[in-house]
N, C-alpha and C positions, 0 to 999 in steps of 0.2 A: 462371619457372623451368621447363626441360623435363620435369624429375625424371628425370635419367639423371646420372650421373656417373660422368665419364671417369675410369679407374684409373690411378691413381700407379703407381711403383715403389717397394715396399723387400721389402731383401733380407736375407738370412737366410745367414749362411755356411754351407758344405755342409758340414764336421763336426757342425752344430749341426740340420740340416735334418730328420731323423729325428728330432727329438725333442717335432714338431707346433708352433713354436715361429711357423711362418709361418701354420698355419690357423688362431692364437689369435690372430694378429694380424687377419687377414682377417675372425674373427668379430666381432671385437670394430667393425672397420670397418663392418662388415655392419649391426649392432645402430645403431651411432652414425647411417648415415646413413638409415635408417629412421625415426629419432626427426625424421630434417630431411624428411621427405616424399618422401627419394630410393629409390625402387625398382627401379631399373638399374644394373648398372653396365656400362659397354662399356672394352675393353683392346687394345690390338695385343698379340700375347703371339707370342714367337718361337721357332723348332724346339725349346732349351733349355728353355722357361718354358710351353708347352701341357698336358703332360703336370699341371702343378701349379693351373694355371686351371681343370682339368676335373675335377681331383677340390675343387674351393671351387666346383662346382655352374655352369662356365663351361661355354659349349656354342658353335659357329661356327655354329650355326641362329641367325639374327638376326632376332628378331621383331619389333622397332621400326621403323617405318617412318621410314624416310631424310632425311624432314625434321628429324626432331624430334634427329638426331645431327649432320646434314651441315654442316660449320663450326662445331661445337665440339669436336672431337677430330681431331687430325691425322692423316694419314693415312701409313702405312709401307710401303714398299715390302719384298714378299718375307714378311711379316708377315699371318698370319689376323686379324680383326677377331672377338671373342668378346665376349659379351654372356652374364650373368648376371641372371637376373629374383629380388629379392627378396622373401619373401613376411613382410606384416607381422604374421601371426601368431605367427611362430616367434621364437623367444630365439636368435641362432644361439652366444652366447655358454655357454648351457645343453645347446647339442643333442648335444653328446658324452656328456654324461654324460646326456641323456635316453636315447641310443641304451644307454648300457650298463646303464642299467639295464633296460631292454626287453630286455637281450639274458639279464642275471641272472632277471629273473623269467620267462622262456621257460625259460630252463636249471633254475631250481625247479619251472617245472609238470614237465616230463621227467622229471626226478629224482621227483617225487612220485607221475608215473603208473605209473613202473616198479617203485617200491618197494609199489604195490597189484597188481603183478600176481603172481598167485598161483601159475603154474606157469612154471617157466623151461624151454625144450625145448633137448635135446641140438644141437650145431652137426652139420654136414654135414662127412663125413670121408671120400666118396666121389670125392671133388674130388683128393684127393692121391694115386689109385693112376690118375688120369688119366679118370677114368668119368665119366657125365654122371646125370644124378638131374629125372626128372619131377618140377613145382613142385610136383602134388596130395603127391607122396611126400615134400615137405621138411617136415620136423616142425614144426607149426604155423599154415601156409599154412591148411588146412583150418576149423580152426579160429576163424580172422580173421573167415571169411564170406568168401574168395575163391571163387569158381566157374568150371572151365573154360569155354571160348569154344563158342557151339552149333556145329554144323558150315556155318550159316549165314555166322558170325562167320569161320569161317576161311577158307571161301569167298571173301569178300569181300577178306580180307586177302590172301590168294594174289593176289587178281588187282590190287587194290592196289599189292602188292611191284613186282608187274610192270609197270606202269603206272609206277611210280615209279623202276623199272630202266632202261627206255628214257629217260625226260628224263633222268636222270643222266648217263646216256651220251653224250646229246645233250650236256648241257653242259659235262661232259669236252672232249667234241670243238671244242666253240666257241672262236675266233679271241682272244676275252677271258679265256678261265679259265685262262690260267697262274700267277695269282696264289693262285688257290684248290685247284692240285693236292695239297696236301701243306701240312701243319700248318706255320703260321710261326713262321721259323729263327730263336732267341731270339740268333744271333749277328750277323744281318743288321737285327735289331730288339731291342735287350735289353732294353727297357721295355714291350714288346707286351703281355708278360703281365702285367705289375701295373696296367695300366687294360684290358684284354679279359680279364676273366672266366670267361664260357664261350663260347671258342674254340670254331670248327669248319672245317672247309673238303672239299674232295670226297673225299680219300679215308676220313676218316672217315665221311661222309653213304655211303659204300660199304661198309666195314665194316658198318654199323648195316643197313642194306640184305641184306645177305650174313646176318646175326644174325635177319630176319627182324622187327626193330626197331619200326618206322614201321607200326602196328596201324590210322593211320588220317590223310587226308590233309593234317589240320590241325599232326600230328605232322611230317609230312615237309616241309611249306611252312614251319612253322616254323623248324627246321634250316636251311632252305637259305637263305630270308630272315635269321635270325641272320648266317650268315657274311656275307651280303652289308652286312648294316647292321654289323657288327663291323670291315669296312675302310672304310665311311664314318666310321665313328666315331675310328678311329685314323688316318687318313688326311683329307690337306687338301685340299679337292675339285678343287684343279689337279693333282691326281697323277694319273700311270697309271693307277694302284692304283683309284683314285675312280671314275676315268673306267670304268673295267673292270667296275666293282660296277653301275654303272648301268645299262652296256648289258647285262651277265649275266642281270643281274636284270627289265628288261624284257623279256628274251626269254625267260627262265623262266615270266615269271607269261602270257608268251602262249603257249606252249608248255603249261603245264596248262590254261588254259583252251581251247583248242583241244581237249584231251582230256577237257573239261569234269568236270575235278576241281580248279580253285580254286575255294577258300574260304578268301576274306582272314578 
């Protein structure tokens, strides 16, 4: 046996689809073929059917090497090839309800740390006549144990910002970033947002820039790597979109280090 098993189809009608009726299925498949020694599963899943193989933990990074699948699963044309690694510790038939209760007993400590704190401080009402309010002067900041930035600190970040201004600009200007001008259009993509979480693309990386945001370089690589790994991820690596991310992205990470501020 190779221990991989090529995914079937079943389906689930779409009034009924919302109601987890396919992931209970899938866990319960999950659980069964773990019990047989099988910890893969590989799928063709097509434009329709991606979106729901990636959130049962499917991913087109294929980390099996090519023998141990080639001539036992057929191959589709126009079709990503998606492979899910099982892990045999988990129950995947329990881990709904393991997640919710991790999420109730978070939601208990919260509730119980706030029910010991002792003084509650007035909100900020300087916001609504249009005015701006230093953080030392928001009631409670001080408090916490925050501390303003040395003059060292801001130094650094000024010239950071700027540093950080010019490759922006640069990659504004590149031959690849028309996909990353401007936050994507949930009419040209209606499903982007319920698997991309947290979104980004350049002109917010400009706002946050302009906000004076990005305090430090791992803050800003971060951001800009995000967006780029956020259209590989929603995107099937024969796309524009893919192809874009890749070359974007390698000319960014050469581009900071030329200015010798990466730090992966």
């Amino acid at each position: 046996s190779s221990g991989i098993n090529a995914e079937y189809g079943h389906a689930v009608s779409s009034n009924e689809q919302v109601k987890g009726y396919g992931t209970h299925i899938m866990n319960h498949l999950k659980d069964y073929h773990i019990q047989c020694g099988i910890t893969n599963f590989l799928t063709f899943a097509d434009e329709f059917a991606i979106g729901y193989f990636k959130k049962q933990g499917f991913t087109k990074n294929i980390t099996l090497e090519s023998h141990k699948y080639e001539g036992y699963i057929k191959d589709y044309e126009g079709a990503p090839l998606m492979q899910c690694a099982l892990n045999p510790k988990i129950c995947y038939k329990e881990l709904s309800r393991a997640i919710k209760r991790q999420k109730e007993i978070i939601s208990g400590l919260v509730e119980w740390r706030q029910s010991k704190t002792s003084k509650v401080y007035p909100g900020i009402t300087s916001f609504k006549k249009g005015g701006r309010i230093a953080i030392e002067d928001i009631p409670g900041v001080l408090e916490s144990g925050w501390t303003p930035r040395t003059p060292r600190e801001e130094e650094n970040s000024s010239v950071n910002t700027k540093h950080f201004t010019g490759i922006w600009s640069k990659l504004k200007a590149h031959s690849s970033a028309w996909p990353f001008l401007e936050p994507v259009n949930p009419d040209i993509a209606p499903d982007y947002y319920q698997h991309i979480k947290y979104p980004c693309d350049l002109r917010t990386i400009g706002e946050k820039l302009g906000q004076g945001y990005y305090r430090t370089r791992k803050m800003f690589i971060a951001d800009v790597n995000r967006m780029f790994n956020n259209c590989k991820l929603y995107n099937d690596t024969s796309t524009e979109y893919y192809k874009c991310a890749s070359v974007l992205q390698k000319y960014f990470i050469n581009e900071m280090k030329e200015a010798n501020l990466y730090d992966p």
